[in-house]
C-alpha positions in Angstrom: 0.0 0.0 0.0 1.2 3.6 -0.9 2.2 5.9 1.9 -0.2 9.1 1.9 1.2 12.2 3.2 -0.9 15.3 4.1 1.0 18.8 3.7 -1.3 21.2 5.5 -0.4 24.7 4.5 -0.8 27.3 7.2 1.9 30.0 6.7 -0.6 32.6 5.4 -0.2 36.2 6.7 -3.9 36.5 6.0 -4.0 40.3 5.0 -7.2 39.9 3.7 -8.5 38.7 7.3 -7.8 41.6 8.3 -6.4 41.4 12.5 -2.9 40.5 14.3 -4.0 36.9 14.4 -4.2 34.4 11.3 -7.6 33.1 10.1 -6.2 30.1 10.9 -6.0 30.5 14.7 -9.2 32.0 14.5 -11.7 30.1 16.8 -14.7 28.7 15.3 -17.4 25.9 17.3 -14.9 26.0 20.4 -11.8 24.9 18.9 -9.2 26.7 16.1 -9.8 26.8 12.4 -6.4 24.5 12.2 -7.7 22.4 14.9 -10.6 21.3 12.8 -8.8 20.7 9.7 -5.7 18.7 11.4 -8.6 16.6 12.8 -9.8 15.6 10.0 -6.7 13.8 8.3 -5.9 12.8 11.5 -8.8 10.4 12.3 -8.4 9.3 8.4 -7.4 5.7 7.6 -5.9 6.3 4.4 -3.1 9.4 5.9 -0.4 7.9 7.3 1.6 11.7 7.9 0.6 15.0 8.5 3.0 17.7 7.2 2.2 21.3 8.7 3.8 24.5 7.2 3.4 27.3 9.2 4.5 31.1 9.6 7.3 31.2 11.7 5.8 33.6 14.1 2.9 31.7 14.8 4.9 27.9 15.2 3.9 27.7 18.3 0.8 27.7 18.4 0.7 25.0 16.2 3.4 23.5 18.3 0.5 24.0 21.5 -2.1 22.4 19.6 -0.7 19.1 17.9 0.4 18.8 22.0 -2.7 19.2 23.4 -4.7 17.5 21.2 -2.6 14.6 21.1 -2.4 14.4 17.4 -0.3 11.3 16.7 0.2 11.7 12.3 1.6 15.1 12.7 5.6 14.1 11.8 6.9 17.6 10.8 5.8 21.3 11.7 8.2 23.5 9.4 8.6 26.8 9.1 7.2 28.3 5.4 8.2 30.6 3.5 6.6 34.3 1.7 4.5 32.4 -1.0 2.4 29.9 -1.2 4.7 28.3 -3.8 7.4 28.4 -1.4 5.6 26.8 1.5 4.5 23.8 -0.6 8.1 23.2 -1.8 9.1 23.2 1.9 6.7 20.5 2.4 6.8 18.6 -0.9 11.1 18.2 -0.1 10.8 17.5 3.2 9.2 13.9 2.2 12.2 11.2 1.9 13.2 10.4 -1.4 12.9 6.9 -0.6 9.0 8.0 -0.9 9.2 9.0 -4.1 6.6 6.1 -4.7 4.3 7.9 -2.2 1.1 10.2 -2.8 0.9 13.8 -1.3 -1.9 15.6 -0.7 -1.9 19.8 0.0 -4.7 20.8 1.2 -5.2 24.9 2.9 -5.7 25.1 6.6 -8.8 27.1 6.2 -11.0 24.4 4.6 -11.9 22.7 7.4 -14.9 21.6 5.7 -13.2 19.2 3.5 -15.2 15.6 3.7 -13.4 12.1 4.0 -15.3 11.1 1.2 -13.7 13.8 -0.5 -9.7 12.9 0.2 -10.5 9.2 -0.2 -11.7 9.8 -3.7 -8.6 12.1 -4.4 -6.4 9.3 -3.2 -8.3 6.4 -5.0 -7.9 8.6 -8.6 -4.0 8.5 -8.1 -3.8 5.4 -8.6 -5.0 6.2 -12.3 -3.9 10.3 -12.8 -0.5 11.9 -12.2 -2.2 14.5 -10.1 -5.4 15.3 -9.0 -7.6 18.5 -8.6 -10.5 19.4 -6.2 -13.3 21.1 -7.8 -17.2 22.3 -7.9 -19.0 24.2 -10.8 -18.9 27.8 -11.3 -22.9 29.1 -10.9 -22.0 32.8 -11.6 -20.6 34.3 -14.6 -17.2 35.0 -14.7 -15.6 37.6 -16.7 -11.8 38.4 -17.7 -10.5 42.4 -17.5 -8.1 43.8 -19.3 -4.5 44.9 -18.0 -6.6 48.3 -16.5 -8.8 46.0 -14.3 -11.6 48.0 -15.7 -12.9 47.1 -18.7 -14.4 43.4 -19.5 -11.8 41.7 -22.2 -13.6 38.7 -22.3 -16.7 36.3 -20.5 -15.7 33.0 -21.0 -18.1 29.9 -21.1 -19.2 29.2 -18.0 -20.2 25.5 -18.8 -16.3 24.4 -19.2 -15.0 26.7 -16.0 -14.8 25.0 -12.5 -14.1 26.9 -8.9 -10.7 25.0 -8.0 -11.0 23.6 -4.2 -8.2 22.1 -1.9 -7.2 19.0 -1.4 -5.1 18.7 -4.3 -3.1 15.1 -5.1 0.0 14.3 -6.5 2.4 11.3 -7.2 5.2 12.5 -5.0 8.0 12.2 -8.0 5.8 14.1 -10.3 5.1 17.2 -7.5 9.1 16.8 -6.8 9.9 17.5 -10.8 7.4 20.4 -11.0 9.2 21.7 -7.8 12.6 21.0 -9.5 11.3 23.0 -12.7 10.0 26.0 -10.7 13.2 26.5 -9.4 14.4 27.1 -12.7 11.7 28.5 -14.5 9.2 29.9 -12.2 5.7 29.9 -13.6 3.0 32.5 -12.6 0.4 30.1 -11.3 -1.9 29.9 -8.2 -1.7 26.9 -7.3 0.2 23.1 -7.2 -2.1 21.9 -9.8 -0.9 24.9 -11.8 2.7 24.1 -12.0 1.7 20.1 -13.2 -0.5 21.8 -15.9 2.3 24.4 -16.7 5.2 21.9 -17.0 3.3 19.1 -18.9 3.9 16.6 -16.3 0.5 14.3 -17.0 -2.9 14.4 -16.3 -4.7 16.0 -13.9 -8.2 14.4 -12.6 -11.1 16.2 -11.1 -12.9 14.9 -8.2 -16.2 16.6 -8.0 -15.5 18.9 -4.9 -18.3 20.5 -1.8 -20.3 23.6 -1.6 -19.1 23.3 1.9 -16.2 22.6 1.3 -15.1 26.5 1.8 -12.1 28.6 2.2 -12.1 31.4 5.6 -10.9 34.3 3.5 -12.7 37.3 5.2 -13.9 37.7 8.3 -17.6 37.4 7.4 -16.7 33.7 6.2 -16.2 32.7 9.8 -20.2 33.6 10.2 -20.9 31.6 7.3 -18.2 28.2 9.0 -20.4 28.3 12.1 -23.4 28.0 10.4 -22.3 25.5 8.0 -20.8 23.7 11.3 -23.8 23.1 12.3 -25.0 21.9 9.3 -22.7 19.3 8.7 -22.4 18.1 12.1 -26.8 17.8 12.3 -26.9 15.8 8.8 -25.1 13.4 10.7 -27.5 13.1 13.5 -31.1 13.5 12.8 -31.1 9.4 13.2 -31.9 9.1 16.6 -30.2 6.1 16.9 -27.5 7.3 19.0 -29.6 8.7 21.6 -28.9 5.4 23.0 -25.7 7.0 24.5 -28.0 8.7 26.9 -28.5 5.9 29.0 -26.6 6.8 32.6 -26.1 9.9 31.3 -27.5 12.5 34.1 -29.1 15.7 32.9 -30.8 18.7 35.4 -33.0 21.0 33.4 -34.6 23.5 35.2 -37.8 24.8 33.8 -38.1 21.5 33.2 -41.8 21.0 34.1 -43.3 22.7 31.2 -43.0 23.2 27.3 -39.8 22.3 26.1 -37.9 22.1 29.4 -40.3 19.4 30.4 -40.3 17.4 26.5 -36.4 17.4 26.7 -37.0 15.4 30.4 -39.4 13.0 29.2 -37.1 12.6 26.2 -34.2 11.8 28.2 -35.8 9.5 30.3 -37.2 7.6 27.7 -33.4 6.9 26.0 -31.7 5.7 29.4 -31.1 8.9 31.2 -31.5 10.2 34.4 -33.1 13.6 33.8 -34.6 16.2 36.2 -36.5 18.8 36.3 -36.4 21.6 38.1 -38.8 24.8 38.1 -40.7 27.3 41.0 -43.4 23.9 40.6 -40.3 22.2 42.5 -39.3 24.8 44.6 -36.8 26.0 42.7 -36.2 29.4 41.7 -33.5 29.9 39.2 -32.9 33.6 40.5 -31.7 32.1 43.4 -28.1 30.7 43.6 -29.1 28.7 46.4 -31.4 27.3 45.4 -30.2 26.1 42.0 -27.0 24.9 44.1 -29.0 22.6 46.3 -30.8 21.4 43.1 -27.4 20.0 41.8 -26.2 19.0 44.5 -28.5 16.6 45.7 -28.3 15.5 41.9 -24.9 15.1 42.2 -24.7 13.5 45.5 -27.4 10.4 44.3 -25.4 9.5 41.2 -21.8 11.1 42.1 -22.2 13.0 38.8 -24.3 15.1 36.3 -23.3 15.3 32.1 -25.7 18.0 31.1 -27.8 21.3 32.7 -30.4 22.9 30.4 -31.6 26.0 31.2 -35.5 26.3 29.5 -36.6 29.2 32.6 -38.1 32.1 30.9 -41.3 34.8 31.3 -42.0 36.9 29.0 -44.3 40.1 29.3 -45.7 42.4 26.7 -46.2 46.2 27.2 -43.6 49.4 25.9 -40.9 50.2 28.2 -42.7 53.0 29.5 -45.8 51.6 30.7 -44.3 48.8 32.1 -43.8 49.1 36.1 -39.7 48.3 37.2 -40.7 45.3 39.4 -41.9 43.8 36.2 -39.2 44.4 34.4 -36.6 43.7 37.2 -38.6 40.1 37.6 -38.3 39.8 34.0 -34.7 40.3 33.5 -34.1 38.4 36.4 -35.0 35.3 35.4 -34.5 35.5 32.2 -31.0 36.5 32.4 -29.3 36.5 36.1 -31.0 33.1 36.2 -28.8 31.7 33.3 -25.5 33.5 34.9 -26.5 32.0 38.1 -27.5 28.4 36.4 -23.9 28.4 34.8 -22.0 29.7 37.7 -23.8 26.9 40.0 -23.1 24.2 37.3 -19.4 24.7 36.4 -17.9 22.8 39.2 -20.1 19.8 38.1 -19.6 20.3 34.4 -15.8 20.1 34.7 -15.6 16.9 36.7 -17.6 15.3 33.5 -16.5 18.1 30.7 -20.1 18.6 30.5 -22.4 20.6 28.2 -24.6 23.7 29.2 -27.1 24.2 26.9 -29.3 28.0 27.0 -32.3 29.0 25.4 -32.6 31.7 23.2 -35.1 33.1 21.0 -35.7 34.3 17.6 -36.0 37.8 18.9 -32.4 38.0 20.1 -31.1 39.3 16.7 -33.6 41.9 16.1 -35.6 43.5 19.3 -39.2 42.8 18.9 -41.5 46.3 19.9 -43.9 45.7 23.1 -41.1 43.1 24.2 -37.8 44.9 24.5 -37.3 43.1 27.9 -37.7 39.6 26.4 -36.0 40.3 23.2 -32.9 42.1 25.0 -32.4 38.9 27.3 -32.5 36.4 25.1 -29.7 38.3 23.1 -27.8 38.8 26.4 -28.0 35.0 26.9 -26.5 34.4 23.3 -23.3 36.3 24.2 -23.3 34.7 28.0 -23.1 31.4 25.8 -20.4 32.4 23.4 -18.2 34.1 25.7 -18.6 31.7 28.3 -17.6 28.6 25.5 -14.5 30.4 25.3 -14.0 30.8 29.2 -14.3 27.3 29.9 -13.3 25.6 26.7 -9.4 24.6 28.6 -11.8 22.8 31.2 -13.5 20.5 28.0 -17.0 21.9 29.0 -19.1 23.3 26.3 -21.6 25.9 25.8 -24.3 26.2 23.5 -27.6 27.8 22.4 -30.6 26.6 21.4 -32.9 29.0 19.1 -36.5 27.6 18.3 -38.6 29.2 16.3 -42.3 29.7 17.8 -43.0 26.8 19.9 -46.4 26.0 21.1 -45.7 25.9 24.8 -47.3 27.1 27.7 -45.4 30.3 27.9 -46.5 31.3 24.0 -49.9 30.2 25.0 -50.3 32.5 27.7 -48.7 35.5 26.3 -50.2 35.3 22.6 -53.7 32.8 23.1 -54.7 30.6 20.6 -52.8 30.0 17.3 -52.6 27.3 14.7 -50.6 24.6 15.9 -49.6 23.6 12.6 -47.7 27.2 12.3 -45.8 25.9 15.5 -42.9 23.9 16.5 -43.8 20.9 18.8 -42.1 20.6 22.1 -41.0 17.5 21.1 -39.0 18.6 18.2 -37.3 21.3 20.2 -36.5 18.4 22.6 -35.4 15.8 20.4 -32.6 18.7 18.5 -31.2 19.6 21.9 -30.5 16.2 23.1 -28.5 16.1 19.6 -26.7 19.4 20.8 -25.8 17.3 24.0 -24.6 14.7 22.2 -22.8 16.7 19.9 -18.9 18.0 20.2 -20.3 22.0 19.3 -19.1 24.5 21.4 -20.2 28.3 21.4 -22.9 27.8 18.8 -26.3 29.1 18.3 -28.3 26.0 17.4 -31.5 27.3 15.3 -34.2 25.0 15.0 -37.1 25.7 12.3 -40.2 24.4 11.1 -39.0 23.4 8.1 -36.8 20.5 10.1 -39.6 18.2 9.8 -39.6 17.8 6.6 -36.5 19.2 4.9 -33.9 18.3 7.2 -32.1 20.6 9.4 -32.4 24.6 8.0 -30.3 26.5 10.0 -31.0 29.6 8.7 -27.8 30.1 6.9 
């Protein structure tokens, strides 16, 4: 069997991030941009090495990460050079020789999108091409300038162009000649396929590439990564099957006696768990830290242990911000708010012994405040940012943070506030209940978890 190296290239500058840190050392779902994409080859079968160029200003971090994540393939972390031509002929000559029988794939730190399907299909087509290209079709048009960059020269035929992805393949004796040849007669190319084109050094294969398969360029991109995070990971899981790995798990959820709280109990229960609920219908108020406290703790002292806390506690009253009486509004905030701070302060010492999950609630309202319900809408966007900045807090401690974002549900809480509506225009209990145990289950950290209607039928739209 061939040996497959990987030669992740990470020595960008990133000047069209924009920022003192890399886009690669950006964090996105609780770990770094590089973290996600070294994971990926790493937990491969068909990589046997990982090859990582890096700026030399930021080696260690990389140096911090392949050591606390324990990544085992990662042979080589070298130090890259001003272009991206440069850095891959750092990697490409770093491989023995004796390998020159080997394949090598370069693939850019900020995909970390790129599927195993993907890189076992680019690795099965060396076997018949000299090299091998990522790519997807290009949807818009795409035009050519002229040397003033302002005039259109030409719009080529869209039907024969493709969007060139990463990773790219290669026979490791035919990326060493074009290497060889670029010393010597440097071509003007963009990429490794480029120079095996440019030199005449065989064929070059496409593997049909992702539309998620994308590269962080601009800050906005990370945005876009967090949502298609989420997409990718819940494609994977809306077979319920592995809610199996709920049974012993224990999971407190206070307002947990009602609407979704109370569904995401009975859910539990139902798959194994041991899951509690815990409201003012309990005697316990989550205003109160000591209250919440002695909630866990007898939790904790029955089954020495507790995996997951879900806060669901919410009111919500209508009326303008100057009609409304402060005692309403101080209840209000309250529990909406102090009682997640004081929900996640009281769980943290139980969440670390089990590197836990907390999951919040928001609502749709956090992005845009909704009039008659500034109060509401103003918490729920507070508790989004408690979440996220909190993931970060705690992430060294292997407890995550998340958000769960439901579209309107038909609980008792909507019921109350807004009377009778069509239930088919609502999102069951249930359905809220049955995503958030996925959450739980799921390795996302600082993520706002929408949930939508359209989940029932079309799988997961997460409002990207």
């Amino acid at each position: 069997m061939k040996k497959t190296y990987v030669i992740i290239l990470a020595a960008g500058s990133s000047t069209r991030f924009g920022g003192e840190i890399p886009k690669q050392f950006s964090k996105l779902a609780g770990k770094l941009v590089i973290e996600h994409t070294i994971d990926i080859f790493e937990n491969h079968p068909l990589i046997d090495e990982i090859i990582i160029v890096v700026n030399p200003q930021f080696r260690f971090y990389v140096e911090e990460i392949v050591t606390k994540n324990n990544f085992r393939k990662v042979k080589k972390i070298l130090n890259g050079g001003k272009t991206r031509q440069e850095s891959s002929k750092i990697g490409v000559f770093s491989i023995d020789d004796d390998d020159d029988d080997a394949y090598v794939l370069i693939h850019d730190a900020v995909r970390p999108f790129v599927s195993d399907k993907t890189i076992s299909e680019v690795i099965r087509m060396l076997y018949e091409y000299e090299s091998v290209d990522v790519a997807i079709d290009a949807t818009d048009t795409v035009i050519m300038r002229d040397e003033t960059g302002t005039v259109v020269r030409d719009i080529p035929d869209r039907s024969k162009l493709m969007l060139g992805q990463t990773p790219q393949g290669f026979r490791l004796s035919v990326i060493k000649e074009a290497y060889k040849r670029f010393e010597e007669n440097p071509l003007k190319v963009t990429d490794d396929c480029g120079l095996v084109v440019g030199y005449g050094l065989g064929r070059v294969g496409i593997v049909k590439g992702e539309r998620f398969n994308i590269k962080i360029t601009y800050p906005e991109d990370l945005y876009l990564a967090d949502k298609i995070f989420q997409v990718k990971r819940y494609l994977l899981t809306q077979d319920v099957s592995h809610f199996d790995s709920l049974s012993e798990k224990v999971v407190c959820v206070f307002g947990g006696t009602s609407g979704i709280g109370k569904s995401i109990v009975e859910m539990a229960r139902s798959y194994g768990a041991h899951a509690y609920g815990f409201s003012r219908r309990t005697g316990v108020d989550v205003k109160n830290a000591e209250s919440v406290r002695k909630a866990l703790e007898e939790v904790h002292n029955k089954h020495g242990q507790i995996h997951y806390v879900v806060n669901t506690a919410a009111i919500m009253n209508l009326g303008t911000i100057e009609a409304r009486e402060y005692d309403s509004i101080k209840e209000e905030i309250e529990v909406n708010y102090l009682g997640s701070i004081v929900v996640a302060k009281e769980s943290y010492r139980f969440l670390r012994e089990t590197r836990g999950m907390l999951l919040l609630f928001a609502s749709s309202s956090y992005t845009r405040g909704r009039e008659l319900y500034s109060i509401y809408s103003s918490t729920k966007a507070a508790i989004v940012n408690l979440a996220q900045a909190l993931a970060n807090e705690w992430s060294a401690t292997g407890i995550k943070v998340n958000v769960i974002n439901p579209e309107r549900t038909d609980t008792e809480l909507r019921r109350k506030n807004f009377g009778y509506e069509d239930s088919s225009m609502l999102l069951s209990p249930e359905h809220v209940a049955r995503i958030s145990l996925s959450v739980l289950l799921s390795d996302l950290n600082g993520q706002v978890v929408d949930v939508r209607r359209h989940d029932y039928t079309e799988g997961f739209d997460l409002n990207i």
